[in-house]
C-alpha positions as CSV (number, residue, x, y, z in Angstrom):
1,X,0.0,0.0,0.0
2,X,1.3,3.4,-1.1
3,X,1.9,6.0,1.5
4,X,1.6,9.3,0.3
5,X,4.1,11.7,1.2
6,X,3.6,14.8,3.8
7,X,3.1,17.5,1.8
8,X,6.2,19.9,2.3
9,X,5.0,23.7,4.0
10,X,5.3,26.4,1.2
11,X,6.7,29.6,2.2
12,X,6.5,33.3,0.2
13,X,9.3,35.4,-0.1
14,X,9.0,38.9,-1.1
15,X,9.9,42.3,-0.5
16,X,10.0,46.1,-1.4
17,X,13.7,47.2,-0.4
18,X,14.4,50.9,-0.5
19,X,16.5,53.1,1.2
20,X,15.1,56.4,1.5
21,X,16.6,60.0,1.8
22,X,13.5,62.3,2.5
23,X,15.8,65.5,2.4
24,X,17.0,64.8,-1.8
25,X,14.0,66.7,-3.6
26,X,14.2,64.3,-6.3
27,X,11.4,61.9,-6.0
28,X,11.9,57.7,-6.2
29,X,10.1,57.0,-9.4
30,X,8.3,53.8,-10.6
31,X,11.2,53.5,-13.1
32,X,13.7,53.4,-10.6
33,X,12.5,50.4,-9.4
34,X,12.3,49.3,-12.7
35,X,16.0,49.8,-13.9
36,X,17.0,48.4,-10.3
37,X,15.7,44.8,-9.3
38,X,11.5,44.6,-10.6
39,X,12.0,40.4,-9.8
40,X,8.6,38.2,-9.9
41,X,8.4,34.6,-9.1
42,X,11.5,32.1,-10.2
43,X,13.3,35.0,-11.6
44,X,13.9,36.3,-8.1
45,X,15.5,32.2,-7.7
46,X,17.8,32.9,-11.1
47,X,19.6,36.5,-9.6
48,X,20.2,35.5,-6.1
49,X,21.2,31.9,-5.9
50,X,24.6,30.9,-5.2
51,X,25.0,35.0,-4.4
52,X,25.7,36.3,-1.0
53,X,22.4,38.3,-0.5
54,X,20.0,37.4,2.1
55,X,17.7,36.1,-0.2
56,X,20.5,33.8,-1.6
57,X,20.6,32.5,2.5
58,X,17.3,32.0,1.8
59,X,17.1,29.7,-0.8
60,X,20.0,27.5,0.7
61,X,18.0,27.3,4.0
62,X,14.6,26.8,2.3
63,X,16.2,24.7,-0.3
64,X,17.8,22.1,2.0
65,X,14.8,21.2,4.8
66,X,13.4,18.4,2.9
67,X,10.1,19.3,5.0
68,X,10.1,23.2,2.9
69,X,9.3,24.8,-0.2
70,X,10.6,28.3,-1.5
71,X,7.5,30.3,-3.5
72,X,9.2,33.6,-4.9
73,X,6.6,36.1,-5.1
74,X,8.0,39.6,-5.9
75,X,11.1,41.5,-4.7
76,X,11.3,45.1,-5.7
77,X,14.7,47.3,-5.3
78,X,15.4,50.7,-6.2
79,X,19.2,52.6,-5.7
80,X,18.7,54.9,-2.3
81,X,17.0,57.7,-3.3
82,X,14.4,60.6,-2.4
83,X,10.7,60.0,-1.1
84,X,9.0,57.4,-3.7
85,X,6.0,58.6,-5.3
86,X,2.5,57.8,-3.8
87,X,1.9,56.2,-7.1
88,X,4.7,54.2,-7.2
89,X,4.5,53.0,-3.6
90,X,0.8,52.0,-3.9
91,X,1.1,50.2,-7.6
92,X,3.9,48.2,-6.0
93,X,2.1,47.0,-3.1
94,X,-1.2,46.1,-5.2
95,X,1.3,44.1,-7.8
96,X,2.8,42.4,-5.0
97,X,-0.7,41.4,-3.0
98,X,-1.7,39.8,-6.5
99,X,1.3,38.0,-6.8
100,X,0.8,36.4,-3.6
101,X,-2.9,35.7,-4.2
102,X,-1.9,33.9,-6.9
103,X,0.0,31.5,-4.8
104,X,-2.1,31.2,-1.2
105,X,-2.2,29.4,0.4
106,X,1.1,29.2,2.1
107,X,1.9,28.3,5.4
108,X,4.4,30.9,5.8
109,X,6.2,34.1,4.7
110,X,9.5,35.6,4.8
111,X,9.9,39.2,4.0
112,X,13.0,41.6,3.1
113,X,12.1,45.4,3.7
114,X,15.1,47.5,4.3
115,X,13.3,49.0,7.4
116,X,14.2,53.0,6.0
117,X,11.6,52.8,3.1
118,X,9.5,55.8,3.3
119,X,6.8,56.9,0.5
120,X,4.7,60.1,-0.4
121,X,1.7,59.8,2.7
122,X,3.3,56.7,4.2
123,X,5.9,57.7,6.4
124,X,6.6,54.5,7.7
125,X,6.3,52.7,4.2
126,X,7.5,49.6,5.8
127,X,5.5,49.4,8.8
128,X,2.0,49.6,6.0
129,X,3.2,46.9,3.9
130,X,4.1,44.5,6.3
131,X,0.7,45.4,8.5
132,X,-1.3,44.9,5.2
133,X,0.4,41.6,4.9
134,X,-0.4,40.4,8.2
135,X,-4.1,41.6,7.5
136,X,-4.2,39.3,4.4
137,X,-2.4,36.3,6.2
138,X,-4.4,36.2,9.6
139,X,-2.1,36.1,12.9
140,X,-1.9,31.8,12.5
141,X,0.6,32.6,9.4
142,X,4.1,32.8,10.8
143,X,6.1,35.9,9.4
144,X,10.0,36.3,9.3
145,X,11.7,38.4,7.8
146,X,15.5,40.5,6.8
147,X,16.4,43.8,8.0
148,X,19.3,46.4,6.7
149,X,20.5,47.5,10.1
150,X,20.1,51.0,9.2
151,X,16.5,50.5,9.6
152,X,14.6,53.2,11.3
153,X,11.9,50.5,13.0
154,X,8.4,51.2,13.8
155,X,6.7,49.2,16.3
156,X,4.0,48.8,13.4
157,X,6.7,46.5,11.5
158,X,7.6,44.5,14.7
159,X,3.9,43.9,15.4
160,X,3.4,42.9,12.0
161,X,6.1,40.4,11.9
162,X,6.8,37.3,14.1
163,X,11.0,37.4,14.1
164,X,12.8,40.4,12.4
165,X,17.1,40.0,12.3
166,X,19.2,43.1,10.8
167,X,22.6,42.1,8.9
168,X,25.4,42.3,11.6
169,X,28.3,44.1,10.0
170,X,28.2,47.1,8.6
171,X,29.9,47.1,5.1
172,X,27.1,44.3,5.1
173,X,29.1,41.3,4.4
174,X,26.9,39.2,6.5
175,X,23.5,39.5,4.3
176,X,23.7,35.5,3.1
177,X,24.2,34.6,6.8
178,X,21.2,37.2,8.2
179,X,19.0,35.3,5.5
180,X,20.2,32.0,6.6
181,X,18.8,33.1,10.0
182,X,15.5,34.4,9.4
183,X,14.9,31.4,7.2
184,X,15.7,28.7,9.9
185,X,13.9,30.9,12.4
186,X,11.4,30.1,10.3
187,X,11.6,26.7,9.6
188,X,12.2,26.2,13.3
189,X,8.7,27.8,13.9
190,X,6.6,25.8,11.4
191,X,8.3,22.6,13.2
192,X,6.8,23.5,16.5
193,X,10.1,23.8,18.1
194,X,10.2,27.5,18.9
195,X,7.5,30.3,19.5
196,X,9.2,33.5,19.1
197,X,8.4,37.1,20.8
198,X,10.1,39.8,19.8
199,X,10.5,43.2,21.1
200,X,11.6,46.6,19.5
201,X,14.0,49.1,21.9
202,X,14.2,53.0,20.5
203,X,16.7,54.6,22.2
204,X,16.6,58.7,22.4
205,X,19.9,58.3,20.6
206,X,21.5,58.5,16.2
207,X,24.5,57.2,16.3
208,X,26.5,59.4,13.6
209,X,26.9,58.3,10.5
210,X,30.9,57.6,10.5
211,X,30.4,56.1,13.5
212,X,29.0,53.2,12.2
213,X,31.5,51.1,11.0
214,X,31.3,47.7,12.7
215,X,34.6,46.2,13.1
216,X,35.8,49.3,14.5
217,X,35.0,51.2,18.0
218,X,32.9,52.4,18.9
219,X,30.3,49.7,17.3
220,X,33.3,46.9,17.2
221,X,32.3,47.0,21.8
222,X,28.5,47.5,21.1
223,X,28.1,44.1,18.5
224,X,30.5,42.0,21.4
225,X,28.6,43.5,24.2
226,X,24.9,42.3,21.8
227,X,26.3,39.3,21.3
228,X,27.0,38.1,25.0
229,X,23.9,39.6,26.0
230,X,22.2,37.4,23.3
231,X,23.9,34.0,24.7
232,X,23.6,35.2,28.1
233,X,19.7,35.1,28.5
234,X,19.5,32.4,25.7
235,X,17.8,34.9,23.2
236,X,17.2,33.8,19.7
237,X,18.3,36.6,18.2
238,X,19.5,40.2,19.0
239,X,19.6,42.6,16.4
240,X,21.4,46.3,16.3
241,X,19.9,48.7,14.6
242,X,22.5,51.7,13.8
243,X,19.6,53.7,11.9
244,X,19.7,55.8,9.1
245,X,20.0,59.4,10.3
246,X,18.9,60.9,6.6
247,X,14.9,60.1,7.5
248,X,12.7,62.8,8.6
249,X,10.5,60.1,10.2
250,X,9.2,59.4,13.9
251,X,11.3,55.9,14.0
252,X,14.8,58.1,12.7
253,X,17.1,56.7,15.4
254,X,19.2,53.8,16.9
255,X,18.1,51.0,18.7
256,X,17.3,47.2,19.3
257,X,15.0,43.8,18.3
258,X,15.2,41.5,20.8
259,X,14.1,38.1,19.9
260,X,12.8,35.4,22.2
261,X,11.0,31.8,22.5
262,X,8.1,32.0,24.6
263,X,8.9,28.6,25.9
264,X,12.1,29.5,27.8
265,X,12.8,32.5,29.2
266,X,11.0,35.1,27.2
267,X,7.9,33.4,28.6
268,X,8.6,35.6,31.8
269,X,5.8,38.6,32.7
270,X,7.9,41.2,31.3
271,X,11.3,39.7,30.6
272,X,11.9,41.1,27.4
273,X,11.2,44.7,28.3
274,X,13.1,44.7,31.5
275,X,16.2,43.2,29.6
276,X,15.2,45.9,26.8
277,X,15.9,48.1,30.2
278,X,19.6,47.4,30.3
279,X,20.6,47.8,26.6
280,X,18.5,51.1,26.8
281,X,20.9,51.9,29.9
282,X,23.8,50.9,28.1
283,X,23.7,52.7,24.9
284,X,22.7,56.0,27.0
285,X,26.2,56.2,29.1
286,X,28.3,55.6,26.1
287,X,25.9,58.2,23.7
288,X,29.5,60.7,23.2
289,X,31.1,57.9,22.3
290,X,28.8,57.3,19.0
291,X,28.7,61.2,17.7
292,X,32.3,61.1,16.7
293,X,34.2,63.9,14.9
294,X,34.3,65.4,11.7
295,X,37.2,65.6,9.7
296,X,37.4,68.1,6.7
297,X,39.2,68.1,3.6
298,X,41.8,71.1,5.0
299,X,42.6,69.5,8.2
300,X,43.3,66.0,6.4
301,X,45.3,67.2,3.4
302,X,48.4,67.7,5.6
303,X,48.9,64.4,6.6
304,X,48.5,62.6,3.0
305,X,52.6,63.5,2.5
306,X,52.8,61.1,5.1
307,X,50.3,58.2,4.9
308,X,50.9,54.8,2.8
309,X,48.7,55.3,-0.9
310,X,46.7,54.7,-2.1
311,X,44.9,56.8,0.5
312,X,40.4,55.7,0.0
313,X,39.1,58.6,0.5
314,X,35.4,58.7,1.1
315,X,33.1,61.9,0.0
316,X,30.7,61.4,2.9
317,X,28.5,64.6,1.4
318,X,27.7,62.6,-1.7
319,X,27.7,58.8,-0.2
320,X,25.3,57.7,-2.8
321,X,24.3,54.8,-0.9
322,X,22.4,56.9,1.3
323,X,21.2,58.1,-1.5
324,X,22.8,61.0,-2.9
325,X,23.3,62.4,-6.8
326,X,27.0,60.8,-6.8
327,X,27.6,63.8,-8.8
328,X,29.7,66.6,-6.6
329,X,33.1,67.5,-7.9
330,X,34.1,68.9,-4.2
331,X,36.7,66.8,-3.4
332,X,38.1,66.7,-7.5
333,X,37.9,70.8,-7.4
334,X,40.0,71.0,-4.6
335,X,42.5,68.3,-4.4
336,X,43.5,69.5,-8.2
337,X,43.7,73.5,-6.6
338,X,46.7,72.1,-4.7
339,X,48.0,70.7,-7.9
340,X,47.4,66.8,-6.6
341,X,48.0,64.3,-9.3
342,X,47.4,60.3,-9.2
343,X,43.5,60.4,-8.7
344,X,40.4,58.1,-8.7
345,X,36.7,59.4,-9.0
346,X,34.3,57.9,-10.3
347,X,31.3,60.2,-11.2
348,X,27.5,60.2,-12.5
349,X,26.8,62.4,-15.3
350,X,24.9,61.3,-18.0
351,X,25.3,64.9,-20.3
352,X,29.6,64.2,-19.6
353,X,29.1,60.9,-20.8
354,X,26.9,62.1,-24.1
355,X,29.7,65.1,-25.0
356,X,32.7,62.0,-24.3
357,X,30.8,59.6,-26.5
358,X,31.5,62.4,-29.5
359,X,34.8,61.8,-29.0
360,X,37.4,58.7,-30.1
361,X,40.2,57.3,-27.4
362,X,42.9,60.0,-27.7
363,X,40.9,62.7,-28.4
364,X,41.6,65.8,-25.9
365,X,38.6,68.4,-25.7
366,X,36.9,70.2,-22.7
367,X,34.0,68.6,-20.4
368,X,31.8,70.3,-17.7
369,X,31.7,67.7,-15.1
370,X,28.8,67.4,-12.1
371,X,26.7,69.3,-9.9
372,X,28.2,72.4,-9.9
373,X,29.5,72.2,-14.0
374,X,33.8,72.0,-12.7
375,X,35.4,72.0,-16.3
376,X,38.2,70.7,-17.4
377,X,40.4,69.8,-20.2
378,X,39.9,66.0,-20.5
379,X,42.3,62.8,-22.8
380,X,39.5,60.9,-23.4
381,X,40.9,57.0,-22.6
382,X,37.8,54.6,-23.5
383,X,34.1,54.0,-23.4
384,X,32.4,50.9,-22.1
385,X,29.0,49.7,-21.6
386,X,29.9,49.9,-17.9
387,X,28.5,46.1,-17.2
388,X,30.5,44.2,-14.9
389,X,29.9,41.0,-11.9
390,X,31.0,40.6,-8.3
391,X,31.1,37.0,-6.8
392,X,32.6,37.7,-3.5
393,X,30.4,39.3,-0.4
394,X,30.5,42.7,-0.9
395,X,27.7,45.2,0.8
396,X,24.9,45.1,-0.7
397,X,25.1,41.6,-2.0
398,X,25.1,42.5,-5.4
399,X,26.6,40.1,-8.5
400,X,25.1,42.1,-11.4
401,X,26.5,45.5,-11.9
402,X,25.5,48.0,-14.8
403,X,26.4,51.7,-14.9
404,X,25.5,52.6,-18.3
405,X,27.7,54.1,-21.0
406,X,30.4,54.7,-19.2
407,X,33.3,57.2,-20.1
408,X,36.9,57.3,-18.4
409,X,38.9,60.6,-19.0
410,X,42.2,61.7,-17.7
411,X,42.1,65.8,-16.9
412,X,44.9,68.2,-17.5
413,X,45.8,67.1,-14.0
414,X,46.7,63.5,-14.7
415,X,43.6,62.5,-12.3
416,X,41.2,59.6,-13.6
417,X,37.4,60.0,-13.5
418,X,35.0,57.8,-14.3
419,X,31.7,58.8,-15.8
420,X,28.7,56.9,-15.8
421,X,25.2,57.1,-17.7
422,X,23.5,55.0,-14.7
423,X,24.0,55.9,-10.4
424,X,26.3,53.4,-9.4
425,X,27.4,52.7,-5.6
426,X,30.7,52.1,-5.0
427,X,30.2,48.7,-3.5
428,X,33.1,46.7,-5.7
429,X,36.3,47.0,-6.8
430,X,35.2,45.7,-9.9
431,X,34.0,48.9,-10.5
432,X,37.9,49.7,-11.4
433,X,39.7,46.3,-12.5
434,X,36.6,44.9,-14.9
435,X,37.8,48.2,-17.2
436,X,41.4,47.6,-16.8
437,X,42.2,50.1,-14.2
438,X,44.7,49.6,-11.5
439,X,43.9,50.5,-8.3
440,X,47.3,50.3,-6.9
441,X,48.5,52.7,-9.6
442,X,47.1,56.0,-7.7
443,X,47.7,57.9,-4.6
444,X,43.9,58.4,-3.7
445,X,41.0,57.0,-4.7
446,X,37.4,59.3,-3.8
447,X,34.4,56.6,-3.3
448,X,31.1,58.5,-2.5
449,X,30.2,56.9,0.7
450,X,31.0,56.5,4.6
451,X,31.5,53.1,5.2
452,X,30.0,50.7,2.9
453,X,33.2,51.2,0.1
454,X,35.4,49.9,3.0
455,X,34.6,46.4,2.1
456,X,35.0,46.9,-1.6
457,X,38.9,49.1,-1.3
458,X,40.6,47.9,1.9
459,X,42.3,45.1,0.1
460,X,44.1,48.0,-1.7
461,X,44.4,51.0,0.4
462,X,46.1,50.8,4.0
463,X,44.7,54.4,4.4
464,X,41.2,55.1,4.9
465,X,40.0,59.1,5.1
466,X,36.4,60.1,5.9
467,X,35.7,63.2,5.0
468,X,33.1,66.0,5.7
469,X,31.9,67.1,3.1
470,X,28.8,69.1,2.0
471,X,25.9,67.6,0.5
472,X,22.4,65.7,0.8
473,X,24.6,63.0,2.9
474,X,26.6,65.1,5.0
475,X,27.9,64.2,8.3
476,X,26.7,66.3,10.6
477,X,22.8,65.2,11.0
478,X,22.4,68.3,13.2
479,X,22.6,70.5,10.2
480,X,19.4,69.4,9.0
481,X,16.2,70.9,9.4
482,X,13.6,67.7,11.1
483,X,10.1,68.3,11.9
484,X,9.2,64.5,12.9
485,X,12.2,63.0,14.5
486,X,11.3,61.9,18.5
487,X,12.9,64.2,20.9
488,X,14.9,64.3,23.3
489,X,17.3,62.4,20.9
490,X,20.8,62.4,21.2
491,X,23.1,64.6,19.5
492,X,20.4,67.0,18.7
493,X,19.6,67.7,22.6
């Protein structure tokens, strides 16, 4: 007599994934998503597996319980950017509550929001999507789920969800094992083997953005002190969240998701909250030691006659992973007025790369290059179609890179820039060697961001620079003008 087989539990996976900048005027358009990652069903399965994003933990998890299926439903990504339209927001949620129609039932779900995703009328953009979710799934449904951990959390997107786990390093390099996690909380879950309780900590506290940078202090103490505190009360998980300071939002701040099983000691009247209690007290008498200082371009310029090259220096004022234009010249203008040679910049322009594309390799004419139109005589060296791969873990977990028509020029100076049709973050040194450039041949390389370029350009620079800069980005989150942030908050009172 046959015996049938159980039927293996089927779990979603979806997301929307945006980091958003509500002080850049330009609005996140539906065709940003669309030239970032617009992936529905197994097509979200063909760019992620065998990569090292935390869907691609994911899938191995899922993959190898012989008791679970994977359903992709939609994952939506756009480069950081300004508020998404209303438009946009809403036609991506309606696309992705028909996807999953399509494939209920399932007996669970596993979500990756970035956690800073805000839209046009939904401040906490996250916190609706997840709660509509949760609406169309009943409470029985278990929900886990992926966060960046400059996720500004609501308590709306921890009630909506049943185990939430940020990345642990920040470069992310850690997204593969984060999905990994989420996915065997899961599994665990729909086993019967843990109930999870989580709980969200805000603390009246942003830490600065420079001072985020995990494998160094003061965050290198914070993640050691999380992770004791995780195996001392036998937590399942505990997650940092650093926050992302460029939010005018009532979640804008650092802070904490605890994670429990209700069947040990979570199960306690109030455990969670009085051990939320001591991390709250923790973070508070250490707050000076996350605001940091801020280094400008004049104070650091003496000591690169001294420093072992090439020097990374990172344009903090145009970090384009926070979501700025990637466009300034700041840093180019000024380190060529003190007649500095042996550069790397790599800039977004589209109208540079149209006047270069007139040109053939060897041809010498003038270009007005970025935000503020810095001309300069320019050897034009190639064009490319700016396509290129990375297979190692990198932040952001990206393998597919294109940055558009893509022009590389050498100025009057003898200074390289890069220029490129499409926004590009500088997340891989692949960026440089995939078009034949060697990194080890200049003195400084400029990479507009704060931390996340670390990963990418520490194999080739022993000296990294952060530097103030202006822009949408800059460092100092005091300088901008908030009208929904929580207060008290730390450093703004």
């Amino acid at each position: 007599m046959a015996i049938n087989p159980v039927p293996k539990k089927r779990i979603a996976l979806l997301g929307i994934y945006h980091e958003t900048n509500t002080f850049i005027e330009t609005p996140t358009t539906l065709d940003d998503f669309k030239n970032g990652y617009w992936l529905a069903g197994n097509a979200i399965r063909t760019e992620y597996e065998g990569a090292n994003h935390e869907i691609s933990g994911v899938i191995d998890l899922i993959d190898s319980s012989i008791d679970m299926e994977l359903v992709p439903v939609l994952y939506v990504s756009a480069t950081p950017g300004g508020l998404i339209e209303k438009e946009t927001y809403e036609y991506i949620v309606n696309q992705m509550m028909l996807a999953l129609d399509a494939v209920l039932p399932v007996d669970g779900c596993i979500v990756v929001p970035h956690g800073a995703g805000v839209a046009e009328s939904y401040a906490d953009m996250d916190g609706h999507w997840l709660a509509l979710l949760r609406n169309k799934l009943g409470m029985e449904i278990p929900v886990t789920g992926t966060l960046d951990p400059h996720a500004n959390v609501s308590h709306v997107m921890v009630a909506a969800t049943d185990a939430l786990v940020a990345y642990s390093t920040n470069p992310h390099v850690d997204q593969y094992e984060t999905g990994r996690r989420a996915a065997t909380i899961m599994a665990e879950m729909l086993r019967g083997n843990i109930s999870p309780v989580q709980q969200l900590i805000q603390l009246p506290l942003a830490i600065s953005i420079e001072q985020q940078y995990t494998s160094h202090e003061p965050c290198k103490s914070l993640y050691a002190y999380a992770q004791n505190f995780q195996y001392q009360y036998k937590l399942l998980s505990i997650s940092v969240l650093l926050g992302f300071p460029y939010a005018d939002v009532a979640e804008m701040g650092s802070g904490f998701i605890i994670i429990g099983d209700k069947n040990t000691l979570a199960r306690k009247v109030g455990f969670l909250a009085d051990k939320g209690g001591e991390l709250h007290a923790y973070m508070l008498a250490r707050k000076k030691d996350f605001n940091g200082s801020k280094n400008d371009i004049e104070t650091l310029l003496t000591s690169l006659l001294t420093i072992p090259r090439p020097v990374l220096m990172l344009d903090m004022g145009d970090n384009v992973g926070a979501g700025s234009a990637g466009n300034s010249t700041f840093l180019l203008e000024y380190l060529e007025g003190q007649n500095i040679s042996k550069l790397f910049i790599c800039i977004h322009d589209s109208l540079a790369v149209q006047e270069a594309c007139k040109h053939q390799p060897g041809d010498s004419f003038e270009l007005i290059i970025g935000e503020k139109g810095y001309k300069s005589m320019v050897l034009l060296k190639q064009i490319s179609d700016g396509i290129f791969t990375e297979d190692t873990p990198k932040h952001g977990g990206f393998v597919n890179y294109d940055m558009g028509i893509t022009a590389i020029v050498e100025t009057a100076k003898g200074n390289t820039m890069m220029l490129t049709t499409k926004r590009t973050p500088p997340y891989s040194l692949r960026q440089m060697t995939a078009f034949g450039i060697e990194p080890g041949s200049f003195d400084i390389i400029i990479a507009k961001g704060v931390n996340a370029p670390i990963a990418a350009y520490e194999q080739v620079c022993p000296t990294i620079m952060q530097v103030n800069t202006p822009g949408v980005t800059q460092a100092d989150m005091t300088l901008f003008k908030y009208k929904n942030r929580r207060k008290p908050m730390f450093p703004f009172e």
